[in-house]
C-alpha positions in Angstrom: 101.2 82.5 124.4 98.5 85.2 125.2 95.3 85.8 126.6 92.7 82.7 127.3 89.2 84.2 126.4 87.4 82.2 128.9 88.9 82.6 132.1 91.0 86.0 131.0 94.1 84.4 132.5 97.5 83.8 130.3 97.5 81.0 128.4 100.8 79.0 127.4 101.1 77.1 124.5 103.5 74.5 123.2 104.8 71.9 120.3 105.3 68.4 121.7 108.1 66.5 119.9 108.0 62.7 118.9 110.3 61.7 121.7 109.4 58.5 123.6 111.9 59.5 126.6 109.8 62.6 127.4 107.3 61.8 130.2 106.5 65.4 131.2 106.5 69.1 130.7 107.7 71.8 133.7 106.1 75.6 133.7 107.9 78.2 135.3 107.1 82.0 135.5 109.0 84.3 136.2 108.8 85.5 140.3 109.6 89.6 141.4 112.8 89.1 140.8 114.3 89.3 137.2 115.6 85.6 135.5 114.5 84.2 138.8 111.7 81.5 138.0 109.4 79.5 140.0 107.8 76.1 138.7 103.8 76.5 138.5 102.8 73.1 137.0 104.6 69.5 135.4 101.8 68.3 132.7 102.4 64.7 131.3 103.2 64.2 128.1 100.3 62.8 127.1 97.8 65.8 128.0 97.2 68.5 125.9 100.2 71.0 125.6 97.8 73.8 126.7 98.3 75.5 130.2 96.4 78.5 131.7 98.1 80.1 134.4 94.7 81.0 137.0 97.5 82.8 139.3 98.0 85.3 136.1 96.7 88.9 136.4 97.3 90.2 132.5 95.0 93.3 133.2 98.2 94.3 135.7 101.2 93.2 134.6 102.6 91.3 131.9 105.1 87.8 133.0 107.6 85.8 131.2 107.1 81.7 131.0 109.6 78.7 130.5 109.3 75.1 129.7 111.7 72.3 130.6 111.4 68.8 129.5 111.8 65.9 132.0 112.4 62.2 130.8 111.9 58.6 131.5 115.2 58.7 133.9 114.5 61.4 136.1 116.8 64.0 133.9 115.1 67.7 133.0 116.9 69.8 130.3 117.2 73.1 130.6 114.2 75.6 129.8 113.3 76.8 127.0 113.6 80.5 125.9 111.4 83.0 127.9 107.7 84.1 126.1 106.8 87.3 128.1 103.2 88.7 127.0 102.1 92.1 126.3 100.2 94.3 129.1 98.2 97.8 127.6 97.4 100.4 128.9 96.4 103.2 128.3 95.9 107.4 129.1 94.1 110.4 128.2 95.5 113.3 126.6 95.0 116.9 127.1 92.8 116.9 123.9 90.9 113.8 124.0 93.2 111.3 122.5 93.3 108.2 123.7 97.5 107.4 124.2 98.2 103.4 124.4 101.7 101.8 125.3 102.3 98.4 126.0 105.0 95.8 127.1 106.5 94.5 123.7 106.1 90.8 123.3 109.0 88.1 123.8 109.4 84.4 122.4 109.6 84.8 118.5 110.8 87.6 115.7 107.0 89.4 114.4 106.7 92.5 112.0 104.3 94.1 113.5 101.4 94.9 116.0 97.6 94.9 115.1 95.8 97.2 117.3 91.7 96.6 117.5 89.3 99.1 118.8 85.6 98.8 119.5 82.6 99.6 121.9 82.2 96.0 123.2 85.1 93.2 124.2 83.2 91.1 122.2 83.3 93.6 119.1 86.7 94.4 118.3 88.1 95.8 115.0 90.8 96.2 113.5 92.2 99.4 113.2 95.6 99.6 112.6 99.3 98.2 112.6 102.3 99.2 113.8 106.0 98.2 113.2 107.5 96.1 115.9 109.6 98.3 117.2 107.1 100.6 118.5 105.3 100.0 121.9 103.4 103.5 121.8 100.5 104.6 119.6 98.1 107.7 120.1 94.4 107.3 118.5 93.3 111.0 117.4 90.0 110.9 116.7 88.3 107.9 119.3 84.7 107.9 119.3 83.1 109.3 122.4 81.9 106.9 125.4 83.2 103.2 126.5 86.1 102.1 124.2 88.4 99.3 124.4 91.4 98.6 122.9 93.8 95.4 122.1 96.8 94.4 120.9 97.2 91.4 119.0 100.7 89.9 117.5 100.9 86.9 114.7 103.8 84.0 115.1 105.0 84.1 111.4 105.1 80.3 111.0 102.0 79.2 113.5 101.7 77.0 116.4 100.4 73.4 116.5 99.9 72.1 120.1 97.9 68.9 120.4 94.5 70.8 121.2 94.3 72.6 117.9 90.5 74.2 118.2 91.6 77.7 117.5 93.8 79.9 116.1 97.1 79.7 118.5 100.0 81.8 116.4 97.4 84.8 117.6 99.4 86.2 121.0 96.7 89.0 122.7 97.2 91.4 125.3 94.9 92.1 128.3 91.6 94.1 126.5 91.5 98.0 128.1 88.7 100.2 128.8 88.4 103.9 128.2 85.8 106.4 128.6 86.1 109.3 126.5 82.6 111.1 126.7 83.6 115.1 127.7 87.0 114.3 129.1 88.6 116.8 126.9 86.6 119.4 128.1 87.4 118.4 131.5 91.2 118.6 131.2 90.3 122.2 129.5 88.9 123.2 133.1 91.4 121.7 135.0 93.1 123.3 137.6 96.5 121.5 136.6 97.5 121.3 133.0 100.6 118.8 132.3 102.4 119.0 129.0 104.3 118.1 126.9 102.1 114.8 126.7 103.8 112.5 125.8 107.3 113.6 127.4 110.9 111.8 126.7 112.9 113.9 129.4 111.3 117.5 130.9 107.5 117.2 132.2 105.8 120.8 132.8 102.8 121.0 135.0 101.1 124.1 135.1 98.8 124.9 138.5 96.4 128.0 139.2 96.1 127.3 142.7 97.8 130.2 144.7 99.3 127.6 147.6 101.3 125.2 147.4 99.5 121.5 146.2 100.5 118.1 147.7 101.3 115.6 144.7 101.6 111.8 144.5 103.3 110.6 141.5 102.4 106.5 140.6 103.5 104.6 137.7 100.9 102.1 136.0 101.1 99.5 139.0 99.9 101.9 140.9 103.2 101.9 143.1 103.9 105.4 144.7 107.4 106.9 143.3 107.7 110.4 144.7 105.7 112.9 146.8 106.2 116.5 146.4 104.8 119.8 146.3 103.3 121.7 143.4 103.7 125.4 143.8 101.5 128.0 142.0 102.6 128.9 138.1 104.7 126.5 136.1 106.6 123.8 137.8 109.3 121.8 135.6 110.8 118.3 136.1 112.9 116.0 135.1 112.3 112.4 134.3 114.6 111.5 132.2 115.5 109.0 135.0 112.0 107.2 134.9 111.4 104.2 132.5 109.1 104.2 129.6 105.6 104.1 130.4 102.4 105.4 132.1 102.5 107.5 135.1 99.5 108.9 137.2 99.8 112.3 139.6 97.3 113.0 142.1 96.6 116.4 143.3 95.4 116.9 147.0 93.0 119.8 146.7 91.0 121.1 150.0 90.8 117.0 151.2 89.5 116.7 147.0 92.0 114.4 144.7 92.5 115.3 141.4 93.5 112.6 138.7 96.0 113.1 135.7 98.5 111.3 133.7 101.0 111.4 131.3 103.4 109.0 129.4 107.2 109.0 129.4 108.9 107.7 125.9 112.6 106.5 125.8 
């Protein structure tokens, strides 16, 4: 399962078996609500065992899948074990370094994570691997401009649905873009200076303001999670309490927003 490179939607793939009892194949993804799952599609056995979710949004959030079988007498088994994919994203940190975390993949056992890097969508490299235990890596030296980043995984023993015209044991995340031209010079000047970046339990953010600054803090959904003031100097919090992953604080300035971010680790 991963990314389908035409329409950019997930893509769900499958072995058929031999069975002449099977007449078709149930998809269910997962809803809002954890194990809770809502049929999307029943494709006959004798199609391709290829389905691309259109309803998906990868670039926002990543979603668990499971197949059922249903035979010749009406009876459908129970699904399958869950494949979730792998959302990235990504932030900037206070010297330029481009920090990616992503959902960790679920359906098979994997080694490791390939990450790829390039200028173009279409010009991806590879430029490193990771074990697959990690879900955080920080590129140091990006190249300056538009970069974009992707994660791929590799099932160890393939995939053969009945369509084979491409590689399908390759599971891809969503492809992210980040501009790095100046921004470390920007944070330099900022008014608001957050560290340590990346933080596992207390977050310090430093303001030079002499008043008091309104604050919204959003995780990478863009769901609001708190509203508070920043006072002048060095303010300290904890977030232990928050899950792993990317969080975004906006700073109301004189009816001006400014934009920062930071990443919480386990």
């Amino acid at each position: 399962m991963g990314i389908d490179e035409e329409s950019n939607r997930n893509r769900i793939v499958w072995e058929k078996t031999d069975d002449p009892s099977i007449v078709s194949y149930q998809i269910y993804r997962e809803t809002n609500q954890t194990d809770v799952y809502l049929q999307l599609a029943t494709l006959p056995h004798g199609d391709f065992s290829i389905y691309v979710d259109s309803s998906s949004i990868p670039g926002v959030v990543s979603q668990r899948y499971k197949i059922s079988i249903l035979d010749t007498c009406g009876n459908e088994s129970d699904p399958g074990n869950a494949h979730k994919t792998m959302h990235l994203a990504s932030n900037i940190g206070t010297h330029g370094e481009v920090n990616l975390i992503w959902e960790h993949y679920e359906g098979f056992a994997f080694l490791s994570y390939n990450i790829y890097r390039g200028t173009h969508p279409d010009s991806l490299a590879f430029l490193t691997s990771v074990p697959s235990n990690v879900s955080l890596y920080t590129d140091q030296n990006p190249p300056e401009g538009d970069i974009y980043y992707q994660i791929e995984v590799i099932h160890p023993e393939g995939c053969n649905p009945s369509k084979k015209t491409t590689d399908y044991s390759i599971s891809r995340s969503n492809i992210i873009h980040v501009e790095t031209s100046g921004i470390g010079n920007l944070q330099e000047i900022s008014d608001f200076r957050i560290f340590p970046n990346p933080a596992h339990e207390t977050l310090i953010i430093f303001s030079e303001h002499t008043k008091p600054v309104i604050t919204h803090l959003y995780n990478s959904s863009g769901m609001q999670i708190r509203e508070f003031y920043l006072e002048p100097g060095q303010n300290i919090f904890n977030i232990s309490q928050l899950p792993e992953g990317i969080y975004f604080l906006n700073f109301m300035d004189n009816n001006e927003f400014h934009r920062s971010g930071f990443v919480k680790l386990k």
